[in-house]
TILUMNU-158185 format. One record per atom (N, C-alpha, C): residue number from 1; x, y, z. Coordinates in nm, 4 decimals. Example, Ala and Ser with C-alpha at 12.3 -4.5 7.8 and 13.67 -1.06 7.14 Angstrom:
BEGIN
<rec nr="1" X="1.3190" Y="-0.5690" Z="0.7800"/>
<rec nr="1" X="1.2300" Y="-0.4500" Z="0.7800"/>
<rec nr="1" X="1.3200" Y="-0.3300" Z="0.7800"/>
<rec nr="2" X="1.2850" Y="-0.2250" Z="0.7080"/>
<rec nr="2" X="1.3670" Y="-0.1060" Z="0.7140"/>
<rec nr="2" X="1.2900" Y="0.0030" Z="0.7870"/>
//
This chain:
BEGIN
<rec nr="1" X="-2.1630" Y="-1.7564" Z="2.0555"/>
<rec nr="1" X="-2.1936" Y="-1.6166" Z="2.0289"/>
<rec nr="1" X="-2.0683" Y="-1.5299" Z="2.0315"/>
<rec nr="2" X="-2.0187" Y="-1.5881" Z="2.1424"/>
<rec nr="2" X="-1.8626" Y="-1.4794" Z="2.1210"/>
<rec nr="2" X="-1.7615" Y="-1.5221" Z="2.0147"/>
<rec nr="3" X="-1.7309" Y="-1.6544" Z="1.9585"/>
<rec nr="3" X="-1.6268" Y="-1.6124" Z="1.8477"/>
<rec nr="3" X="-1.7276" Y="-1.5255" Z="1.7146"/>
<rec nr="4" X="-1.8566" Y="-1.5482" Z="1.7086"/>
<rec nr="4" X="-1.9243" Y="-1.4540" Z="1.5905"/>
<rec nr="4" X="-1.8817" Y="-1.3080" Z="1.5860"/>
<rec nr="5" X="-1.8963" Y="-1.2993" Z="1.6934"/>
<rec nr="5" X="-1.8556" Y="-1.1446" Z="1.7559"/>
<rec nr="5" X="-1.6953" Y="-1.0951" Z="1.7417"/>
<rec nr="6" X="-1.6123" Y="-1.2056" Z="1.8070"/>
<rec nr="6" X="-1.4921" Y="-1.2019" Z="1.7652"/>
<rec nr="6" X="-1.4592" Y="-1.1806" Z="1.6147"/>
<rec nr="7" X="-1.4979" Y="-1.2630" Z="1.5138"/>
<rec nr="7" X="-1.4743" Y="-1.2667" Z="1.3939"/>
<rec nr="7" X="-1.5450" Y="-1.1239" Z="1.3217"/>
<rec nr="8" X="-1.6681" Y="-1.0854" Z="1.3806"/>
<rec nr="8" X="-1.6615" Y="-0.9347" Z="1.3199"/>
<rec nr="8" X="-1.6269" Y="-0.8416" Z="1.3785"/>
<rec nr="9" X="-1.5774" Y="-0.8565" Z="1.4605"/>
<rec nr="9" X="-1.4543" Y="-0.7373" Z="1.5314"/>
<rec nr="9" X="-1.3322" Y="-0.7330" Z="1.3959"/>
<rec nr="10" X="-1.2766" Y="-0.8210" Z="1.4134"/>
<rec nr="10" X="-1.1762" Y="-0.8682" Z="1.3513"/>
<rec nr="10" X="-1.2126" Y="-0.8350" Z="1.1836"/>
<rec nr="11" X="-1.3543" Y="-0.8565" Z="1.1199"/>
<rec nr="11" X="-1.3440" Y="-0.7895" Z="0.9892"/>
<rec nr="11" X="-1.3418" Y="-0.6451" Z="0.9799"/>
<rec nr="12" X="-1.4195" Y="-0.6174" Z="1.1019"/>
<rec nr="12" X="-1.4229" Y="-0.4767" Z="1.0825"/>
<rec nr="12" X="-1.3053" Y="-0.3779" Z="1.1220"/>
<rec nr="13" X="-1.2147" Y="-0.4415" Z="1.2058"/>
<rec nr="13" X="-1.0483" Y="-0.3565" Z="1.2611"/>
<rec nr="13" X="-1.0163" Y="-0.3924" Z="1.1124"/>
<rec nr="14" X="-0.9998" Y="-0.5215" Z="0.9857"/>
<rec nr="14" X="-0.9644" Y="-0.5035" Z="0.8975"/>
<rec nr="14" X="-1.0017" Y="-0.4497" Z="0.7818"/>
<rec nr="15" X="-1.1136" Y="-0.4213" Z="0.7911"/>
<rec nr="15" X="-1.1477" Y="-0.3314" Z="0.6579"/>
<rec nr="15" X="-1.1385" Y="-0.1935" Z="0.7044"/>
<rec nr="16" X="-1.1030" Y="-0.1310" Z="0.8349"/>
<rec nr="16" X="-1.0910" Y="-0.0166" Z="0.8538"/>
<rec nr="16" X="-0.9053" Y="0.0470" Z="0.8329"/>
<rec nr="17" X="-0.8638" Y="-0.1194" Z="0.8418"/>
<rec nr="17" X="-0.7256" Y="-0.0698" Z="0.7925"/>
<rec nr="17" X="-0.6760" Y="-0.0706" Z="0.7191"/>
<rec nr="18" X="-0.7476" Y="-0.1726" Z="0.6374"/>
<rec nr="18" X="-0.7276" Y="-0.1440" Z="0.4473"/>
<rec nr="18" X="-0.8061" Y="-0.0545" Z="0.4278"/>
<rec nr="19" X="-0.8979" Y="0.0001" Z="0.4344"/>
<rec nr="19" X="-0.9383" Y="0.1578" Z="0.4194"/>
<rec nr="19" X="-0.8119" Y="0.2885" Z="0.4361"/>
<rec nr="20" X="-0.7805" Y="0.2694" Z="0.5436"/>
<rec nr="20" X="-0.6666" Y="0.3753" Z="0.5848"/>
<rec nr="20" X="-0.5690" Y="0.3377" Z="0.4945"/>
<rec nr="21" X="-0.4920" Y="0.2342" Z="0.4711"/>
<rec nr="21" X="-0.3687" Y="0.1863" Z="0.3762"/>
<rec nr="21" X="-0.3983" Y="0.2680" Z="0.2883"/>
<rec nr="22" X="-0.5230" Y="0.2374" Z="0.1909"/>
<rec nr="22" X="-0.5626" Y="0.3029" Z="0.0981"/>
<rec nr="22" X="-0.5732" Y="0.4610" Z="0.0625"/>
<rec nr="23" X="-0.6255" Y="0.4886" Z="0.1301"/>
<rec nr="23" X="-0.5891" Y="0.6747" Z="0.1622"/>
<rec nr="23" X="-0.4558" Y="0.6891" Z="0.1994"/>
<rec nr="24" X="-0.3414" Y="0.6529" Z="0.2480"/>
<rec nr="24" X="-0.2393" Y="0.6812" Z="0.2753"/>
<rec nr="24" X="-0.1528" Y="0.6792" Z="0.1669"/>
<rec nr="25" X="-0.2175" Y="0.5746" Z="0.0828"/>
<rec nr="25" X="-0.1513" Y="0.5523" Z="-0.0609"/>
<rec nr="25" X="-0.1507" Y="0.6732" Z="-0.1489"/>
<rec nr="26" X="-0.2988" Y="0.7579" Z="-0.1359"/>
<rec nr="26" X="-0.3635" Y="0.8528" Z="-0.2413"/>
<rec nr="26" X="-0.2178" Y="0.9492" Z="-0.1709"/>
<rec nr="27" X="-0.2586" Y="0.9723" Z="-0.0444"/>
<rec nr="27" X="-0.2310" Y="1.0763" Z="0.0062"/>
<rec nr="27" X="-0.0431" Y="1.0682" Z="-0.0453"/>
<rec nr="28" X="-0.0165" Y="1.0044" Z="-0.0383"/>
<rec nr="28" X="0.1732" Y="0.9986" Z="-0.0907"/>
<rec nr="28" X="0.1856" Y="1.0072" Z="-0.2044"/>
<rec nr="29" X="0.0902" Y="0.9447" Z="-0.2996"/>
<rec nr="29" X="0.0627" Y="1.0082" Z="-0.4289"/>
<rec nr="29" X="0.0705" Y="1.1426" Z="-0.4023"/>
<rec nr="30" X="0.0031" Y="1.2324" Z="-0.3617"/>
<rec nr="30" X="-0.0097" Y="1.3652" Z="-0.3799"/>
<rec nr="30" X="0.0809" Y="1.4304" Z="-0.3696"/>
<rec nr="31" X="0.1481" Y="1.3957" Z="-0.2181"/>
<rec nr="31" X="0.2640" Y="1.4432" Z="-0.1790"/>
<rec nr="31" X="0.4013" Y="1.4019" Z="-0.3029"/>
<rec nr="32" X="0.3464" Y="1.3247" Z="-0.3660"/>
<rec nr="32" X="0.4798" Y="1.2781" Z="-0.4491"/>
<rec nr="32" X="0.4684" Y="1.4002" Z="-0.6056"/>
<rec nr="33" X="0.3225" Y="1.3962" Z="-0.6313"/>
<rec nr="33" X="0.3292" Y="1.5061" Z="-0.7440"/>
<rec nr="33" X="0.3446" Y="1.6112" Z="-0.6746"/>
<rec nr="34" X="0.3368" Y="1.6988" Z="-0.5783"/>
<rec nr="34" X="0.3563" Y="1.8152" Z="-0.5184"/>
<rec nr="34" X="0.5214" Y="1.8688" Z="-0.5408"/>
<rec nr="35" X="0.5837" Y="1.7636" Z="-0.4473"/>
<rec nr="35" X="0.7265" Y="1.7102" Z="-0.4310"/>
<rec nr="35" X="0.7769" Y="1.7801" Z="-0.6130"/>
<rec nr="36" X="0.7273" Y="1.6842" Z="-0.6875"/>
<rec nr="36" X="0.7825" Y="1.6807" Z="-0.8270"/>
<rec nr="36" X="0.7770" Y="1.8021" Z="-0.8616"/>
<rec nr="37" X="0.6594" Y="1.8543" Z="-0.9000"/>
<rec nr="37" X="0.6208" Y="2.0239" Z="-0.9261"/>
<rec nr="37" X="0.7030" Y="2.1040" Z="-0.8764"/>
<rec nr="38" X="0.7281" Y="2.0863" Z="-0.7132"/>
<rec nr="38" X="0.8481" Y="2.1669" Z="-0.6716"/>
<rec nr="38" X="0.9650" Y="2.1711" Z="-0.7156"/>
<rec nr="39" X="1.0428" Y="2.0806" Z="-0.7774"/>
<rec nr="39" X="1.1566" Y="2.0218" Z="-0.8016"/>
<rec nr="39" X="1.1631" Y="2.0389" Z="-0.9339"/>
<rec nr="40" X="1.0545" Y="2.0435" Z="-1.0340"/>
<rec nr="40" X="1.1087" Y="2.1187" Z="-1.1702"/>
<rec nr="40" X="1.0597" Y="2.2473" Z="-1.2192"/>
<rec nr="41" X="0.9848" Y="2.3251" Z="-1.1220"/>
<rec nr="41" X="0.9255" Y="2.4346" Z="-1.1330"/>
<rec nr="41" X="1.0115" Y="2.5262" Z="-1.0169"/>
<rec nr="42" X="1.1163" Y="2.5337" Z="-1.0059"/>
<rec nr="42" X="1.2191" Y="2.6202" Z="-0.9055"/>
<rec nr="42" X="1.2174" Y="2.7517" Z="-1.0117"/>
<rec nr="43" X="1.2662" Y="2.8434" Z="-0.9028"/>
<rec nr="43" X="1.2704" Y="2.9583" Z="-0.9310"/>
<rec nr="43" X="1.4045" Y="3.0050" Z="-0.9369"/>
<rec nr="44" X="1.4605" Y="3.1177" Z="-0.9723"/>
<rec nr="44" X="1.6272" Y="3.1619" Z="-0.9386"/>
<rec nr="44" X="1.6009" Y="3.2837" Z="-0.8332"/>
<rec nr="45" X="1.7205" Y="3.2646" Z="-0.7526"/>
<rec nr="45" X="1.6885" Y="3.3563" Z="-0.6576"/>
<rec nr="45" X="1.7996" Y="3.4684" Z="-0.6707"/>
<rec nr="46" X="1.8523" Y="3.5304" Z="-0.5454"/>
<rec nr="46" X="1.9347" Y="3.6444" Z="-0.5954"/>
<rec nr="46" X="2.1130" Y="3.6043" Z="-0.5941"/>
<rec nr="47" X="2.1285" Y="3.6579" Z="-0.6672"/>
<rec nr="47" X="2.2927" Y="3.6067" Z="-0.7425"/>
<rec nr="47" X="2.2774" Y="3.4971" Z="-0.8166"/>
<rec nr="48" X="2.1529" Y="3.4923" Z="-0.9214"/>
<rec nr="48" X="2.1601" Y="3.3988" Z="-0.9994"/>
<rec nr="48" X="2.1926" Y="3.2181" Z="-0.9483"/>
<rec nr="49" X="2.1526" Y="3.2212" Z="-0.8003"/>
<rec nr="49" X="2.1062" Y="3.1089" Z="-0.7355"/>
<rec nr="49" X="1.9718" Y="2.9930" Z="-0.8040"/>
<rec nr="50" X="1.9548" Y="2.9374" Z="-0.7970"/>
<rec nr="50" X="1.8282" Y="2.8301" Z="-0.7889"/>
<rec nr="50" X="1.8035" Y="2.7887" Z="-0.7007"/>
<rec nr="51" X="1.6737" Y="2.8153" Z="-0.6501"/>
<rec nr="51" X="1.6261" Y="2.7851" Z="-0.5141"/>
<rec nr="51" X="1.4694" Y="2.7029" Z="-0.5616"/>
<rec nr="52" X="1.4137" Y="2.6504" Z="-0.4260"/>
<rec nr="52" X="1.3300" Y="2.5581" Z="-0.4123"/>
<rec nr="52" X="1.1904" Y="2.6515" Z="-0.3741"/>
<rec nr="53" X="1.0505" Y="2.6238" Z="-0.4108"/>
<rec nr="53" X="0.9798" Y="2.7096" Z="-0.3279"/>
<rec nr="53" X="0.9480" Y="2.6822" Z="-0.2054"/>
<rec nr="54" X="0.9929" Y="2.5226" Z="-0.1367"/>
<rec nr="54" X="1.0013" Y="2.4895" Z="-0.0031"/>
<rec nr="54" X="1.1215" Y="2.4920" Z="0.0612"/>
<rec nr="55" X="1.1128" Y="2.5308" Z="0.1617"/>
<rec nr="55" X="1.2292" Y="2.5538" Z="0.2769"/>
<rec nr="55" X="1.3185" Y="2.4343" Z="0.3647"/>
<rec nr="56" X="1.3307" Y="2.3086" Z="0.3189"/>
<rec nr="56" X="1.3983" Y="2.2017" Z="0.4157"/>
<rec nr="56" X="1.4808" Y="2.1631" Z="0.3059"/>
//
């Protein structure tokens, strides 16, 4: 009874972390088109500078 138990422990810690992988993936996607948008959609700032609309 206990390795049954063992073995769906064990599917279920792994499909909860290929779940998460998976969203982490979307989620850096996003962050990666965000990123981009920022980076060719800049603005000029004063003295004919080019600046970023994020601050780091």
């Amino acid at each position: 009874m206990i390795p049954v138990i063992l073995v769906l422990l064990l599917a279920v810690v792994l499909f909860g972390v290929g779940f998460a992988v998976k969203v982490l993936w979307w989620v850096a996607l996003a962050v990666l088109v965000v990123w981009l948008l920022g980076f060719l959609f800049h603005r000029t700032g004063t003295g004919g500078r080019r600046t970023h609309w994020y601050r780091w």
